[in-house]
C-alpha positions as CSV (number, residue, x, y, z in Angstrom):
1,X,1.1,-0.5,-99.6
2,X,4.2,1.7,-99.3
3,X,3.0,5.7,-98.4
4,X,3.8,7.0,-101.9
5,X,1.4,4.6,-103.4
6,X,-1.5,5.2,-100.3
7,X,-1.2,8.9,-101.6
8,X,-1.4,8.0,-105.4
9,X,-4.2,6.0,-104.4
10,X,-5.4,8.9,-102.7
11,X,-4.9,11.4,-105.1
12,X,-6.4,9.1,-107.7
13,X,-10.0,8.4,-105.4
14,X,-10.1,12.2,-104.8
15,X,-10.0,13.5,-108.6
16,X,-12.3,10.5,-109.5
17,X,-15.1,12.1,-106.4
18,X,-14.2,15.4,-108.1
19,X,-15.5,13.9,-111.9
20,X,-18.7,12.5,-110.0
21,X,-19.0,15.9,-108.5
22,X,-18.4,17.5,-111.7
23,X,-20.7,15.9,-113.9
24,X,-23.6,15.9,-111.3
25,X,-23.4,19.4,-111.4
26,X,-23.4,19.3,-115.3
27,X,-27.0,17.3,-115.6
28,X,-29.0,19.0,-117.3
29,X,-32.6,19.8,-115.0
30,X,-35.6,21.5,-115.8
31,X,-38.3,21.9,-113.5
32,X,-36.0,20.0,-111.0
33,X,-36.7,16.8,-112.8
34,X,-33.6,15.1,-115.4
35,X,-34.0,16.4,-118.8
36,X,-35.1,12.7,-120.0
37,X,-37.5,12.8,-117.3
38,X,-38.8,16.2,-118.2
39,X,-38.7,15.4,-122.3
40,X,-41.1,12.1,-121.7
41,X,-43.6,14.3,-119.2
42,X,-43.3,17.0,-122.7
43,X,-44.1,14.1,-125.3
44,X,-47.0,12.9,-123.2
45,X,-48.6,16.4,-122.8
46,X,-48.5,17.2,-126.4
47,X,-49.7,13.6,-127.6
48,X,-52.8,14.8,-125.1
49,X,-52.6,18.1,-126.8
50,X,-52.7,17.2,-130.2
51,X,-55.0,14.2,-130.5
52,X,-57.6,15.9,-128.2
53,X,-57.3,13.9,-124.7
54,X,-56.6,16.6,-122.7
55,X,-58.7,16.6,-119.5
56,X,-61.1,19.6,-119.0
57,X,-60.8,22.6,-117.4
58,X,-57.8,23.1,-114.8
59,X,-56.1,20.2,-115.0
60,X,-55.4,20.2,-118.7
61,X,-54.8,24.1,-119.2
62,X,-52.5,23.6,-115.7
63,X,-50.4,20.9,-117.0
64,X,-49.8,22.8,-120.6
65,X,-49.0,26.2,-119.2
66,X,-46.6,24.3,-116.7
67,X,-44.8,22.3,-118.7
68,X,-44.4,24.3,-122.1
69,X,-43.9,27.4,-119.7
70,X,-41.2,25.7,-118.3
71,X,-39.7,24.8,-121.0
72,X,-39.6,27.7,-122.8
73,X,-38.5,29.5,-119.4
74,X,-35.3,27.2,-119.6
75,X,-34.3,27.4,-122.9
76,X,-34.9,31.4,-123.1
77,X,-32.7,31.4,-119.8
78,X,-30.2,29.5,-121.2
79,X,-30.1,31.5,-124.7
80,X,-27.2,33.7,-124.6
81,X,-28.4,37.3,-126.5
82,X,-32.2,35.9,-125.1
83,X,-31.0,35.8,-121.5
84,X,-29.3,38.7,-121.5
85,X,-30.9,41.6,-122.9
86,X,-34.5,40.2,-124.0
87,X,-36.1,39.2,-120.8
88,X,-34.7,35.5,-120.6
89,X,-37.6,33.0,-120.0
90,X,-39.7,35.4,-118.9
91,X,-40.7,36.7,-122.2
92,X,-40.1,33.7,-124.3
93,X,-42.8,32.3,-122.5
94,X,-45.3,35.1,-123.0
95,X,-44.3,35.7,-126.7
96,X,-43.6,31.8,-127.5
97,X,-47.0,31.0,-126.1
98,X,-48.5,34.2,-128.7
99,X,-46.7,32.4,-131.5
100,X,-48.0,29.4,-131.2
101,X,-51.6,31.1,-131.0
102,X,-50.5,33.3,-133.8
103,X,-49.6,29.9,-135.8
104,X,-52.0,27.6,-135.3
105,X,-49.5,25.5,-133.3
106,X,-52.1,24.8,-130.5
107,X,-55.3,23.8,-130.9
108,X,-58.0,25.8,-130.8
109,X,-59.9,23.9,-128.3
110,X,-56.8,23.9,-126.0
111,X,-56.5,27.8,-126.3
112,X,-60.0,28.0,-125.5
113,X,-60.0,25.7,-122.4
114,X,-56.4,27.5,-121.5
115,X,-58.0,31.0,-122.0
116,X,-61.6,30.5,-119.9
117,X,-59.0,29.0,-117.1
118,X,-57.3,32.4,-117.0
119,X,-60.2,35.1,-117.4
120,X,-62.9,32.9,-116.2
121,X,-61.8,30.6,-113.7
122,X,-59.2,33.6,-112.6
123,X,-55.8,31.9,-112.6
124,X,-54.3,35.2,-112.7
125,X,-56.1,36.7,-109.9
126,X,-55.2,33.5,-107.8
127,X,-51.7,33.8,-108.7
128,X,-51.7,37.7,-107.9
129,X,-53.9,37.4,-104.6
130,X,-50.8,35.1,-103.3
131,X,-48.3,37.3,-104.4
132,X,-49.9,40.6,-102.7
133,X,-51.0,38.8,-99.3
134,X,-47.6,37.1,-98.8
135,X,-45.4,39.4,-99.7
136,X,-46.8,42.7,-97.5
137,X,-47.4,40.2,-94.7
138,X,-43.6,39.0,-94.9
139,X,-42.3,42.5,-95.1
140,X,-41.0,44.7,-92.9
141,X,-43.4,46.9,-91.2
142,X,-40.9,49.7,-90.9
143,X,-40.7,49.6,-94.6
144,X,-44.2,49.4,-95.5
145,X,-44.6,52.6,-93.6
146,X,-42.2,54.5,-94.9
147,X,-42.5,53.4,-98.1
148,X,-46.5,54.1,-98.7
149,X,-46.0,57.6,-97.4
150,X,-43.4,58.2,-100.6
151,X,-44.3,56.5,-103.5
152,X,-46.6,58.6,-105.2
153,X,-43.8,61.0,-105.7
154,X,-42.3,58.5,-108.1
155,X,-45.2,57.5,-110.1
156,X,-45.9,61.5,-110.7
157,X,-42.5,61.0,-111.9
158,X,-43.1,58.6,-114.4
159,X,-45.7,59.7,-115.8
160,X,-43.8,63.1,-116.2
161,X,-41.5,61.5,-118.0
162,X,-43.5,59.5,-120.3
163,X,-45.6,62.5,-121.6
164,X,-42.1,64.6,-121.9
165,X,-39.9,62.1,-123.9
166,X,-42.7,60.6,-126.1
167,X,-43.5,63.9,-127.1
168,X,-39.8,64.9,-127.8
169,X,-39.5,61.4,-129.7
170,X,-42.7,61.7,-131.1
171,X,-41.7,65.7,-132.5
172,X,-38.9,63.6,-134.0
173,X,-40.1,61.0,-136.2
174,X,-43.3,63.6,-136.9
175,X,-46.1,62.6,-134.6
176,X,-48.1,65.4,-133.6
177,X,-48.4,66.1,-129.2
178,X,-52.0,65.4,-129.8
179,X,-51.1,61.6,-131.1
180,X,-47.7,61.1,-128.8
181,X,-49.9,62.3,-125.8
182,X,-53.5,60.7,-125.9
183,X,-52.9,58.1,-128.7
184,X,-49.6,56.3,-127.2
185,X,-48.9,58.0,-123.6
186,X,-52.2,57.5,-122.1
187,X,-53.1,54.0,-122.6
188,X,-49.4,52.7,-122.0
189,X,-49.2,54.6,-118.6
190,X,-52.9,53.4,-117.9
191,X,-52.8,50.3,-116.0
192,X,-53.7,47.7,-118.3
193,X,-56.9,47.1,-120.6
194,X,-59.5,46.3,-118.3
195,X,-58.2,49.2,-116.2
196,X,-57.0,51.8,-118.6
197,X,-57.4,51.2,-122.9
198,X,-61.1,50.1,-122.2
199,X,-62.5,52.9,-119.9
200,X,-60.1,55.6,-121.6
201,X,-61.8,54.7,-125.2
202,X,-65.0,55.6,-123.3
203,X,-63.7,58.8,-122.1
204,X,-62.2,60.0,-125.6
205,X,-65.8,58.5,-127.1
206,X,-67.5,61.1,-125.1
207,X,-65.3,64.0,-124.9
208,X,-64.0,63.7,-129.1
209,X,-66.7,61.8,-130.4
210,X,-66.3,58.1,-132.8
211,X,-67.2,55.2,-131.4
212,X,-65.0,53.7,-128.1
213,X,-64.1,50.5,-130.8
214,X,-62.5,53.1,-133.2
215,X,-60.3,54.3,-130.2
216,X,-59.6,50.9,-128.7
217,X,-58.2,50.1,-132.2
218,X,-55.6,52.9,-131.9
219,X,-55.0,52.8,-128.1
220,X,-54.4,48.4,-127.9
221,X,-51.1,48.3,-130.8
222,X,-49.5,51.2,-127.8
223,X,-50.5,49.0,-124.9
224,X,-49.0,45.8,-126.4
225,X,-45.8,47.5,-127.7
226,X,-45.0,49.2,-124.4
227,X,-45.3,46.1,-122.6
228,X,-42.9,44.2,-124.8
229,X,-40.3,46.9,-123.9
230,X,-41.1,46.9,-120.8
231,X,-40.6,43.7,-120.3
232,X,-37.6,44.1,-122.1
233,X,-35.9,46.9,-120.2
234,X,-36.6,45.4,-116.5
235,X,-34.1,42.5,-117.8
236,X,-31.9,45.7,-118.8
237,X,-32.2,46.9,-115.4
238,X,-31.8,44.3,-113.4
239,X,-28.2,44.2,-115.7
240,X,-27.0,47.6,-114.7
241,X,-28.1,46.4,-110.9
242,X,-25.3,44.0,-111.5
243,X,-22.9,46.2,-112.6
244,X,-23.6,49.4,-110.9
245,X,-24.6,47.7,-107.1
246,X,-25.4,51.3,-105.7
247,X,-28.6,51.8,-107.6
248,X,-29.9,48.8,-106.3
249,X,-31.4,47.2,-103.2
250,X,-32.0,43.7,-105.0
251,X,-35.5,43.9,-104.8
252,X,-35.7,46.5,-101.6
253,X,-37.2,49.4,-102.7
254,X,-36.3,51.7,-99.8
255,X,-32.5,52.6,-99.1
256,X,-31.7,52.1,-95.1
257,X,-33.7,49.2,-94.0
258,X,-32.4,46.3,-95.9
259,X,-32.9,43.1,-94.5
260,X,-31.4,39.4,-95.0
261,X,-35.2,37.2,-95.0
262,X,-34.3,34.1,-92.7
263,X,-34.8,30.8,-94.9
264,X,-38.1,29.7,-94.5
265,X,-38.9,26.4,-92.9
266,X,-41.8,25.1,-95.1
267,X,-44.9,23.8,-93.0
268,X,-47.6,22.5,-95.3
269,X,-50.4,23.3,-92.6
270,X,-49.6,27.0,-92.6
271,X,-49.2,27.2,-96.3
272,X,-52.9,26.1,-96.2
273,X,-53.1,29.0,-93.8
274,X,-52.0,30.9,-96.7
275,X,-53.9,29.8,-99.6
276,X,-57.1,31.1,-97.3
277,X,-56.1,34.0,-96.6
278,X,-54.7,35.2,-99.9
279,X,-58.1,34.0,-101.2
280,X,-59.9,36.0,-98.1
281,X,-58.5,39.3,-98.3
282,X,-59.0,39.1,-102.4
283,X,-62.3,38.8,-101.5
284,X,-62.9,41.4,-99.1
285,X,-61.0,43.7,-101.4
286,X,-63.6,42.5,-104.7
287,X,-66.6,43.2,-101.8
288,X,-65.3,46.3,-101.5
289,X,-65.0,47.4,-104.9
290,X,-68.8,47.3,-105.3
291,X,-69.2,50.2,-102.6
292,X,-65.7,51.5,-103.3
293,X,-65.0,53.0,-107.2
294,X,-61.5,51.1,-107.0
295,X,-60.1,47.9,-108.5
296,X,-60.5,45.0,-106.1
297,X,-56.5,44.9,-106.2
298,X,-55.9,48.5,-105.2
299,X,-58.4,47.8,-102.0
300,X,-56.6,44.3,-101.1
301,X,-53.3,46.2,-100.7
302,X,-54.8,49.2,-98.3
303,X,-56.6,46.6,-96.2
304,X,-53.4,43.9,-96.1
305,X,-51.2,47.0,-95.4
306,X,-53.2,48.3,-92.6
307,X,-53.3,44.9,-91.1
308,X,-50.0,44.2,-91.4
309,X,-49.0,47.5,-89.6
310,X,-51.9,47.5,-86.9
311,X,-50.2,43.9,-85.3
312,X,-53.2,42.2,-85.4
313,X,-53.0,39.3,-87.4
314,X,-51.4,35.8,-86.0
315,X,-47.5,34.9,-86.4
316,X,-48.7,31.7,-87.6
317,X,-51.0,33.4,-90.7
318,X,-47.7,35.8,-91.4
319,X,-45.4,32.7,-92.0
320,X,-48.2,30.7,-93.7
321,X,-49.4,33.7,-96.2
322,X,-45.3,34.6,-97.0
323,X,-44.9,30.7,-97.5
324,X,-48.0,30.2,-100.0
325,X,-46.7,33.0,-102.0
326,X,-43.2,31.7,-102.2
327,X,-44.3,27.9,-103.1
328,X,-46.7,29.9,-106.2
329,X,-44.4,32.5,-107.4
330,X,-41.6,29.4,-107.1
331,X,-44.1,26.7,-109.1
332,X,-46.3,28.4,-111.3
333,X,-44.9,32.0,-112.6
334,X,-43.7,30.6,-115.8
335,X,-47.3,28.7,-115.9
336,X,-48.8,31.6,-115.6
337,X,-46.7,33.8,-117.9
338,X,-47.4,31.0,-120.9
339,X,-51.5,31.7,-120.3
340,X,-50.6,35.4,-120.6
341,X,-49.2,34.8,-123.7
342,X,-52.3,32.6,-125.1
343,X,-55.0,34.7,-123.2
344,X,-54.0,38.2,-123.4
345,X,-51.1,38.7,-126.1
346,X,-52.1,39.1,-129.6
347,X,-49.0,38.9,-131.6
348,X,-51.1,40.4,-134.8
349,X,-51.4,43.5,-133.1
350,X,-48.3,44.0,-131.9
351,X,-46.7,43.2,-135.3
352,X,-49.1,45.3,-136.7
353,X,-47.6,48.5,-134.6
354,X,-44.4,47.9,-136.2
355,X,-43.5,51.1,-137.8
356,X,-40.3,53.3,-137.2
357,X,-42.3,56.1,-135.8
358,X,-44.8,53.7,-133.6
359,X,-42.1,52.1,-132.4
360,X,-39.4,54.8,-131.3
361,X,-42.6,57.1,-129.8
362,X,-43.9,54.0,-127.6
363,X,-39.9,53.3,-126.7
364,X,-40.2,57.1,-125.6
365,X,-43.0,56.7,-123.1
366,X,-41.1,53.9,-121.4
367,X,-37.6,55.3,-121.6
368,X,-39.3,58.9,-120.0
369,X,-41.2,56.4,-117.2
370,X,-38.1,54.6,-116.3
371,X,-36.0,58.1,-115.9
372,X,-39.2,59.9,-114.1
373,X,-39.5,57.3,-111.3
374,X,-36.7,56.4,-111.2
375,X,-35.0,59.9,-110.8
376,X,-38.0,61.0,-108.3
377,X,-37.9,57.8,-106.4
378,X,-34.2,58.7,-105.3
379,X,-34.9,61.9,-104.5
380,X,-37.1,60.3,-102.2
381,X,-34.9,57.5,-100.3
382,X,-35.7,54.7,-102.9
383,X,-33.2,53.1,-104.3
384,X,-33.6,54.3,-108.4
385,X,-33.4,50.7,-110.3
386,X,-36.2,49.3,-107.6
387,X,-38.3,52.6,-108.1
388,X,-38.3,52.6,-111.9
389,X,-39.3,49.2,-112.1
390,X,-41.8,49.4,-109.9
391,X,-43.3,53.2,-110.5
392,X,-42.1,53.3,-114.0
393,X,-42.4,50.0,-115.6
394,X,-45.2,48.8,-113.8
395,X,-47.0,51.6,-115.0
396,X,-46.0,51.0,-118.4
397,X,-47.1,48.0,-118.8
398,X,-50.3,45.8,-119.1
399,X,-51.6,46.4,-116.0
400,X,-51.5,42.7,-113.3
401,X,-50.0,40.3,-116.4
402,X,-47.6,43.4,-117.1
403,X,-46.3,43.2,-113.8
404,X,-45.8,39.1,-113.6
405,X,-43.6,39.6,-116.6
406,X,-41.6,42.8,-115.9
407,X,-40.8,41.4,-112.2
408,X,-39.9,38.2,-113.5
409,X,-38.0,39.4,-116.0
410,X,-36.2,41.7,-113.5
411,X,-36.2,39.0,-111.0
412,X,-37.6,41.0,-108.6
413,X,-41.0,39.1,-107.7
414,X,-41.4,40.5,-104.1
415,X,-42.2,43.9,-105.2
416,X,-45.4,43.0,-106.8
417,X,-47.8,45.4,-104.2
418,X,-45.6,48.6,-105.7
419,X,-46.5,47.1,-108.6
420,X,-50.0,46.7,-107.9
421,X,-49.9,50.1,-106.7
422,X,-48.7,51.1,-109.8
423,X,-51.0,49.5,-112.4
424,X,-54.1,50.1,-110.5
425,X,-54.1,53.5,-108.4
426,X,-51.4,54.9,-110.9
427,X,-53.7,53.5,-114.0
428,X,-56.3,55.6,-112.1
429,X,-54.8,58.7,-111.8
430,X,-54.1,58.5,-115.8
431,X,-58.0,58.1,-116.0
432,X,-58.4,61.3,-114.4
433,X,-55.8,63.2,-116.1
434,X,-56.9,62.0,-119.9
435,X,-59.7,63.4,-119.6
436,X,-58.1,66.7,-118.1
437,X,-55.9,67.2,-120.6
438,X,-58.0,66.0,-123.9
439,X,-59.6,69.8,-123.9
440,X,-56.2,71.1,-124.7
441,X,-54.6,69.0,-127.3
442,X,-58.0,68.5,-129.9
């Protein structure tokens, strides 16, 4: 063969190994599995589903919220306007999920089985145990310090803000401070409804009279609608990150000690290390609680915190804990975020907020929380994006499910202990300062 045609032949074998390389890059995955693969494993689950052969308990509710979370996560990621500016996957799982509640597209026995497997056999706190353990135990201890000695400054900011834009919106569209404050401020800021709605409808019950159902009716419809936007605005911000690189530490909250994480090498026997301890120091932080009037959460950060700076627990745990919470916020956060959306999302309320003045009051609180921390957490070192999701948004949220969502939808998972921080000692501190402030605005 002359040398001209060996380098035809050449040219010809290297565009061909191109094509291959081209359209293996072009198959379509989800989950990591070929979309044929993935489709059958679908068609299976919801034959299960519909004709009432699920199996009981974890293993059913785990395979629907992993599949149909995963699918909704790829197609609301791969959605142009969706992926964007609404939250991507992230939300489309949470609010695909409500809709099919809200439709009668699952069965009820299913939602049942899917909702006791959240609330009572605590999916969420599983999820949220590994999350919290793995990611203060992989983090810098330089950071942690710093950073626990500042952040309050930024939550004061937030909820600064909130109170002071809702109440300029609210003057706008003709709610009265009274209504912009307690009605919509107070239970968005307030950590959730376990945390926040529920005991605040006690303190307003006691301190303004009615029952605590007839303000739980008025305070939910602010709680949902603030998370949606929430939700909505992380994806916003993690946007603007893109575009404007100096607010952002890409999921650092603290400007000046940004670090590259080494890959980890995955060792099953240390992620069972992991699984333990997450599950140990959620425990020692729910024995706490019943001496200590704080949420379980709130305790499991102090105590992984002052472990992780004292040096005293094992290299080995440290890898194993980060580990476990990479392989669960990896496998199962768009599991999870589909049993938010069946468990704790109740699409009637939320539509049923849907007025002009509900809905530009409730944008207020958020828009003011996002500004507050952010603006305060600058002032002190943070970097602003990273602050206002985490001291803003995650106070303006739904307290723990909030957070999954607004951190997934602003891809910034490893900042759930702000978050946590956030939701549950923030949510308290808006406790406290309801029932200041309720004197002066009846």
């Amino acid at each position: 063969m002359s040398s001209s045609a060996e380098r035809v032949h050449t040219e010809q074998s290297a565009e061909q190994n191109i094509t291959l390389i081209s359209n293996e890059k072009k198959a379509i995955t989800i989950f990591g599995l070929p979309l044929m693969w993935f489709l059958g494993i679908t068609a299976l689950t919801l034959v299960s589903m519909y004709t009432g052969n699920l199996p009981g308990g974890m293993l059913g509710s785990l395979l629907v919220m992993m599949v149909l979370g995963e699918l909704f996560g790829w197609i609301g990621d791969h959605t142009p306007l969706l992926k964007t500016y609404l939250g991507g996957g992230a939300i489309l799982a949470i609010f695909g999920a409500a809709y099919m509640v809200y439709a009668g597209l699952i069965p009820g026995e299913t939602v049942t089985m899917v909702n006791d497997f959240m609330k009572d056999g605590a999916f969420l706190n599983f999820y949220i145990a590994a999350l919290i353990t793995g990611s203060i135990l992989g983090m810098n201890k330089k950071i942690l310090v710093k950073v626990g000695l500042k952040y309050f400054l930024p939550i004061f900011g937030a909820v600064i803000g909130a109170m002071a834009v809702a109440a300029l919106f609210g003057a706008i569209v003709g709610f009265s401070l009274r209504d912009a404050v307690l009605v919509i401020t107070m239970p968005i800021m307030g950590g959730g409804m376990g945390a926040g709605a529920v005991p605040m409808s006690q303190i307003y019950s006691e301190l303004m009279g009615n029952d605590p159902s007839y303000y739980i009716s008025m305070l939910v419809p602010a709680l949902a609608l603030g998370n949606v936007f929430a939700i909505i605005i992380a994806s916003m911000l993690n946007i603007l990150g893109k575009k404007v690189p100096s607010l952002t530490g890409n999921g650092q909250l603290l400007k000046g000690f940004e670090y590259k994480e080494e890959k980890p090498s995955f060792d099953i026997g240390k992620m069972g290390i992991g699984l333990m301890v997450a599950i140990l120091f959620f425990t020692i932080g729910t024995l706490l609680a019943g001496f200590i009037p704080l949420h379980a959460y709130a305790l499991m950060i102090i105590i992984v915190a002052a472990a992780k700076i004292a040096g005293v627990i094992p290299e080995s745990v440290l890898d194993g804990a980060n580990q476990w919470y990479k392989f669960v916020a990896k496998n199962w956060t768009l599991a999870l975020l589909f049993g938010i959306g069946i468990a704790y999302t109740d699409l009637g309320t939320v539509l049923e907020a849907l007025t002009v003045q509900y809905i530009v009051t409730v944008l207020g609180v958020v828009v003011g929380a996002v500004l507050g921390a952010g603006l305060l957490g600058k002032l002190v070192g943070f970097y602003p994006i990273e602050s206002a999701i985490t001291a803003g948004l995650c106070m303006a949220n739904m307290g723990g499910t909030g957070d999954v969502a607004v951190l997934s939808s602003s891809r910034r998972m490893e900042l759930m202990p702000f978050a946590q921080i956030s939701s549950r000692l923030g949510g308290a501190i808006i406790l406290l300062l309801a029932g200041l402030l309720i004197p002066f605005l009846i």
